[in-house]
C-alpha positions in Angstrom: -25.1 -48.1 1.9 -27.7 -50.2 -0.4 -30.7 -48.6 -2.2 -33.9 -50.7 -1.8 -37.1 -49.9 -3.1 -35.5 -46.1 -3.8 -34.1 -45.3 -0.4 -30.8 -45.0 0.8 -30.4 -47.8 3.3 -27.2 -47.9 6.3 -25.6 -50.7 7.3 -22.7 -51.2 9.9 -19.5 -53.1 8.6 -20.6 -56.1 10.3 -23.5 -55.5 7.6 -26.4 -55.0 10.9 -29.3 -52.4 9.5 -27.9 -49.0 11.0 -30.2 -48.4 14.6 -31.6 -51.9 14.0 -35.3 -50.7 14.1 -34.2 -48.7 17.3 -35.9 -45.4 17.9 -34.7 -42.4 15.5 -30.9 -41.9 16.9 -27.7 -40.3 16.1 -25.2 -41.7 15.5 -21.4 -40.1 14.5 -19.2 -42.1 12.1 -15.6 -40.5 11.9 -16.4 -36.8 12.7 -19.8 -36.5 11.0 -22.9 -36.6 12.7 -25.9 -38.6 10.8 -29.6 -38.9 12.1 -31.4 -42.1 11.4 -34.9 -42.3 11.3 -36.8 -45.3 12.8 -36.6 -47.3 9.4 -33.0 -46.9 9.1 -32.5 -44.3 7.0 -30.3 -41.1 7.2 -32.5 -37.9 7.7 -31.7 -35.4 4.5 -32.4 -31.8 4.6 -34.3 -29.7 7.4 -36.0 -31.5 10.4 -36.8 -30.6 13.7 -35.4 -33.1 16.2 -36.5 -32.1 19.7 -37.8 -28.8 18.9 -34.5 -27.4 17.2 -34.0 -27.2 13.4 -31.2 -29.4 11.6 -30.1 -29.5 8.4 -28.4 -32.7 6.8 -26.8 -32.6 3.3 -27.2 -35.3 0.8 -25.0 -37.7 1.9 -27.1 -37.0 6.0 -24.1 -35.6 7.2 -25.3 -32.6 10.2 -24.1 -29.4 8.9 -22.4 -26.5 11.2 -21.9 -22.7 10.3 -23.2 -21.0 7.2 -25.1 -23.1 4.9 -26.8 -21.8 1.7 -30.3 -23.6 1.8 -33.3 -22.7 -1.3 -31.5 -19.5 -1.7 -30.8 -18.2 1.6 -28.5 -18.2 4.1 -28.8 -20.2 7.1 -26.6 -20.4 9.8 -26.0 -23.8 12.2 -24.3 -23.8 15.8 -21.8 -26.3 16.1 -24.4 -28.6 17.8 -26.4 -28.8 14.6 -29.2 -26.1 15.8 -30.3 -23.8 13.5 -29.9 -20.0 15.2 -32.2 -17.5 15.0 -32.4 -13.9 16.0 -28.9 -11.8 16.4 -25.9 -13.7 15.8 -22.4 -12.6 15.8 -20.0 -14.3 13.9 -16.0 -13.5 13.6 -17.0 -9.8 15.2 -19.9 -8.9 12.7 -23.8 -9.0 13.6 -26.1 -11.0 11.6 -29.7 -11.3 12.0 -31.6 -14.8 11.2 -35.5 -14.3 11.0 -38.0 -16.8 12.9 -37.2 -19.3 9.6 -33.7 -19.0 9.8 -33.4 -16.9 7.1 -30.4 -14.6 6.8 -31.6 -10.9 6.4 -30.5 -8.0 4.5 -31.2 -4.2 3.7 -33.1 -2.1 5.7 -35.1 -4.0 8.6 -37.5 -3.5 11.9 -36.3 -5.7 14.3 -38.5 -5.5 17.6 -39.5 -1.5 16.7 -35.6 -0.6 15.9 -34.6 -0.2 12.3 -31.4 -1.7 11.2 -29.3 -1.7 8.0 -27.7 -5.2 7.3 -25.9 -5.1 3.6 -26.3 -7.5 1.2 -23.8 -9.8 3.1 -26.2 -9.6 6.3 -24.1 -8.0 8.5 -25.2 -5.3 10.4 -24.0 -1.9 9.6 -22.7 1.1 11.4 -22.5 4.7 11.3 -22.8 6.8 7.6 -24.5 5.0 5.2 -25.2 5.9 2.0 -28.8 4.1 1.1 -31.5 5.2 -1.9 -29.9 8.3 -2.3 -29.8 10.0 1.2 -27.7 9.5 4.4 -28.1 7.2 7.6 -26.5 7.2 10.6 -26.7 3.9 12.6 -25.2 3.8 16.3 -22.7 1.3 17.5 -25.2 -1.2 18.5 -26.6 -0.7 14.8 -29.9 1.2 15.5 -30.9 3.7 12.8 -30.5 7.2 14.5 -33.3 9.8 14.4 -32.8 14.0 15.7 -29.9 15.3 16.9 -26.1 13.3 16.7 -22.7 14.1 17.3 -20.0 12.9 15.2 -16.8 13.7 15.1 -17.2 17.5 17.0 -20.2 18.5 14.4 -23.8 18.1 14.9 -26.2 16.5 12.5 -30.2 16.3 12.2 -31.5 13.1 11.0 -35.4 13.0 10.6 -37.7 10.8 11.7 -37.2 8.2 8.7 -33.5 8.5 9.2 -32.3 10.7 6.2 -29.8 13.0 7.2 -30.8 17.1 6.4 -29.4 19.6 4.9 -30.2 22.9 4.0 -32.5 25.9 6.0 -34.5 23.5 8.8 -36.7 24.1 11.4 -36.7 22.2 14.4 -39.1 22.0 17.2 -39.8 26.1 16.4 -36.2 26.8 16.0 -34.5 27.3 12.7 -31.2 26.0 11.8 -28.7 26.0 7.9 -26.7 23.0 7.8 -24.4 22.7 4.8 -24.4 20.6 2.3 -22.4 18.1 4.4 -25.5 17.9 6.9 -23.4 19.5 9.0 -25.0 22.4 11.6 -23.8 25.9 11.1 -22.8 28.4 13.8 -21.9 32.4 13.0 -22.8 34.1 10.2 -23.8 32.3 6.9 -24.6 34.1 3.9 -27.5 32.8 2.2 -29.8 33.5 -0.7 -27.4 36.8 -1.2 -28.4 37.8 2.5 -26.5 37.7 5.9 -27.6 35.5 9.0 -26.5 34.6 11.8 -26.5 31.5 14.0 -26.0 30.7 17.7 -23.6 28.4 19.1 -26.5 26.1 19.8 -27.3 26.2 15.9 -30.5 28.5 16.5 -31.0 31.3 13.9 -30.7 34.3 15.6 -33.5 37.3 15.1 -33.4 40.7 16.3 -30.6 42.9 17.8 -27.2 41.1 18.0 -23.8 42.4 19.3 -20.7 40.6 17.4 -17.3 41.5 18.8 -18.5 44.5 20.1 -20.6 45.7 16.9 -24.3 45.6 16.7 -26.2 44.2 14.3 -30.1 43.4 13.7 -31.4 40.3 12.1 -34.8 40.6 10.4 -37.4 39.2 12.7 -38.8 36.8 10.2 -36.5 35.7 7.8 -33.1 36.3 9.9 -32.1 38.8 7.4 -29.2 41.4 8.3 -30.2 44.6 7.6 -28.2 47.5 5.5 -28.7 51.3 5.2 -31.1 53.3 6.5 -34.0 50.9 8.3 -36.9 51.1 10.7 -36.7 49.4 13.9 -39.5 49.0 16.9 -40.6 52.5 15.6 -37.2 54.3 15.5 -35.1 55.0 12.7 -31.1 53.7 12.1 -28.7 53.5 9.7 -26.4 50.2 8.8 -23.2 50.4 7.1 -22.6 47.9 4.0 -21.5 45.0 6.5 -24.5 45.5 8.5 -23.0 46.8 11.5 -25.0 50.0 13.0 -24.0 53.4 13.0 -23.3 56.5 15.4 -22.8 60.1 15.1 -22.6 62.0 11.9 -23.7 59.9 8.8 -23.7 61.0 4.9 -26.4 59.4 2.3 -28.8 60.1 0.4 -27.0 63.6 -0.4 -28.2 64.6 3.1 -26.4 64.5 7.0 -28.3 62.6 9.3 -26.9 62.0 13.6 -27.7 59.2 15.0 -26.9 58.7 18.9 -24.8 56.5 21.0 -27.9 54.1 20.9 -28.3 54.1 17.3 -31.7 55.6 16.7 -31.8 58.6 14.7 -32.1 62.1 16.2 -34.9 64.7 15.1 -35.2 68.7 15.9 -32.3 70.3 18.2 -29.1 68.6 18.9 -26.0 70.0 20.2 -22.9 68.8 18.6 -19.4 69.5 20.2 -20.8 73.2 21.1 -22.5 73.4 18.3 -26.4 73.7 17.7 -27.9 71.8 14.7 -31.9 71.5 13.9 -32.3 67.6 12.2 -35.9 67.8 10.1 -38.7 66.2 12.9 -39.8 64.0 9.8 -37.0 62.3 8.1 -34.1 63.3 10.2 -32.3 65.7 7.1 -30.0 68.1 8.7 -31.3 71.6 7.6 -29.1 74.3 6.2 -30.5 78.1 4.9 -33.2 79.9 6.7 -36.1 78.1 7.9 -38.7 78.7 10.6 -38.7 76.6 13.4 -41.7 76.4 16.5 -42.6 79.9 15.4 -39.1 81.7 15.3 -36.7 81.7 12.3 -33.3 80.5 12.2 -30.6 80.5 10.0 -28.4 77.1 9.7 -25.4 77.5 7.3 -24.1 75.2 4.6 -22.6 73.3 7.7 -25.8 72.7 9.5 -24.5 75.3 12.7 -26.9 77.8 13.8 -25.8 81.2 13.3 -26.1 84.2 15.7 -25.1 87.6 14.5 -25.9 89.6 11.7 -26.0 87.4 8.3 -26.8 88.6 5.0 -28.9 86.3 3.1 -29.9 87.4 -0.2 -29.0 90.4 -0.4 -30.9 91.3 3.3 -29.4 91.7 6.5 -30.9 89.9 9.3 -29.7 89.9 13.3 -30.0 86.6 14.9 -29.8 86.6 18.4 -27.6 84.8 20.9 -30.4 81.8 21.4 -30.6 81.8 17.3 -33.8 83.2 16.7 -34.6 86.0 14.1 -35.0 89.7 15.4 -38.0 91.1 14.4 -39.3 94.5 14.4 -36.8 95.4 17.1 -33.3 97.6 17.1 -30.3 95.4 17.7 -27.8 95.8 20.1 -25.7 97.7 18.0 -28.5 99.8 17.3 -29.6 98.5 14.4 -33.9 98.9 13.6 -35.0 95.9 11.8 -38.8 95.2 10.6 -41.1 92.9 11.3 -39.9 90.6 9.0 -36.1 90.9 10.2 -34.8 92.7 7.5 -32.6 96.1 8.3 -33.3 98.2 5.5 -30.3 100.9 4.9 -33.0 103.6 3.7 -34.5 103.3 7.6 -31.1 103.6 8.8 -30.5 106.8 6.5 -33.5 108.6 7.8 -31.9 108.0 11.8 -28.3 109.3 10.7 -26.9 105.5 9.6 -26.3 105.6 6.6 -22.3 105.2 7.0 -22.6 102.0 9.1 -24.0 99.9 6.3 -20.2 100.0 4.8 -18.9 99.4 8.7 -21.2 96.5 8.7 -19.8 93.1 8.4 -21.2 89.8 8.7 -20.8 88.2 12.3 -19.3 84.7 12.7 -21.2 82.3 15.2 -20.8 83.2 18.5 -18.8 79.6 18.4 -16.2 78.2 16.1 -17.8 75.9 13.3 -15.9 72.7 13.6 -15.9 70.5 10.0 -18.6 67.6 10.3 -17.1 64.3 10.4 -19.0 61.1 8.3 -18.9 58.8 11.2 -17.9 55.4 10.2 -18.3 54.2 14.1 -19.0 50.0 14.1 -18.3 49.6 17.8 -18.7 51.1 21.2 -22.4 52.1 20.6 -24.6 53.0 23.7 -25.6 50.9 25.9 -28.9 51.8 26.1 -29.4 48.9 23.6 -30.2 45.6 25.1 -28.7 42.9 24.1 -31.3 39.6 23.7 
């Protein structure tokens, strides 16, 4: 080529102008393609030949494939076009805006977001970006809500970050760990028990667990211990939460609870034996106490006596239904006063003075049986309904 008047002029070997003042043409000399203009010259840098984009370097040879134009990254078919839009090059996607351009990071292509790193080509599944975790599908788009992966479940919200921690979803609330990972079963958290479904779901309420039951705080999801309040009944929950039948020993007192759970008051009748639990907390009685009207007399067991019982330093006759005799003669001809109490001076004056040495104090009519702390955490009643 010859430079005249500070452009680079082409000539043929037979030393003809290249195109001869033809129209612009190409022309391809070995295996490079060149673009003249209509003055001869070879076309350097972009130009848009017949509505596509070319890009000649600065000897006008057409490039092909990557090419780093002005500080970005263009990228050429092998015809010479520049590409826009997706492209996939040796497996990997690459996106090229409307200028050609190469993009990279985070981007909104047509209303999906995409992550292409700083090499431009589009990313898949985790990613670690700006200090929180993505999840892009297969075909690159940035996940939102629910996603399996690998078996576990995972909640991304609706810019993508992946949660962790106590969530709530659409009115359900779910733990997942600190991998982002859902959580099923119980979890303890904040020094407290919960539980979670198999769908996730934080479960409220009464639970059965491998054939225990259990019940979960109704707003926080808490497990409740010890003695609690439930739907207006009372019930008692051992240390691991699980809840109790029968026979149970705190707060220095007895307390029954029944096959469903909640907590018996007034009479019960406990393998033959009677047994008055106090209306207002539930306390087994013992000692003498008066009961709808009548008095009874519970020993240190809790078992109703019948019989004659001496109780400081008095003797009283309890009949066979419990209740105190009063101002009556018992069946062994006994007089006792209106307050119960045989006094041996009355029983002098009628000729019975002996029998207060032949007097002895009468068992229940039925063996006491020793009280058992129940420490039942299965095969309650099934009254209870399950949720």
């Amino acid at each position: 080529h010859q430079v005249y008047n500070g452009k680079k002029m082409f000539f043929t070997d037979s030393g003809a102008l290249q195109t001869a003042g033809k129209p612009s043409t190409w022309q391809k000399i070995d295996s490079d393609w060149y673009f003249y203009d209509e003055d001869g010259l070879r076309t350097i840098g972009k130009k848009n030949i017949n509505g596509s984009t070319y890009y000649f370097n600065q000897e006008g040879v057409m490039q092909t494939g990557w090419t780093f134009i002005d500080g970005h990254w263009n990228y050429f078919a092998n015809s010479g076009a520049m590409q826009t839009g997706w492209i996939k090059d040796q497996d990997t996607w690459y996106y090229l805006d409307k200028d050609g351009i190469m993009l990279t990071g985070k981007q909104e292509i047509n209303g999906v977001r995409y992550y292409l790193n700083a090499s431009g080509a589009m990313q898949t599944g985790w990613k670690w970006l700006e200090n929180n975790w993505y999840y892009y599908a297969n075909s690159g788009a940035m996940k939102t809500g629910w996603i399996k992966d690998n078996e576990k479940w995972y909640y991304l919200s609706q810019d993508g970050i992946m949660q962790t921690g106590k969530q709530e979803i659409n009115g359900s609330r779910y733990y997942l760990n600190t991998s982002g990972a859902m959580q099923t079963g119980w979890q303890w958290l904040d020094k407290h028990w919960h539980y979670y479904a198999d769908s996730g779901a934080m479960k409220t309420g009464w639970l059965k667990d491998q054939g225990t039951w259990y019940y979960l705080e109704d707003q926080e999801g808490i497990m409740l211990v010890g003695f609690q309040q439930v739907d207006g009944k009372q019930y008692y929950f051992s240390a691991s939460g699980a809840m109790q039948t029968g026979w149970k020993w705190f707060d220095n007192h007895y307390r029954y609870f029944e096959g469903s759970g909640a907590m018996k008051t007034g009479w019960i009748k406990d393998k033959g034996i009677w047994y008055y639990l106090n209306p207002e907390d539930g306390i087994m009685l013992v000692g003498l106490h008066k009961i709808n009207g009548d008095h009874y007399y519970l020993d240190s067991t809790g078992a109703m006596q019948t019989g004659w019982k001496r109780i400081d330093g008095n003797w009283y006759y309890f009949q066979t239904d419990g209740s105190l005799l009063k101002n009556a003669t018992t069946p062994d001809g006994y007089k006792v006063n209106e307050e119960g109490i045989w006094r041996q001076a009355v029983a002098a004056v009628n000729g019975d003075a002996d029998q207060s040495e032949k007097k002895q104090e009468a068992s229940s009519s039925i063996a006491e049986q020793p009280k058992q702390d129940s420490n039942l955490e299965a095969n309650t009643s099934d009254k209870k309904e399950k949720e």
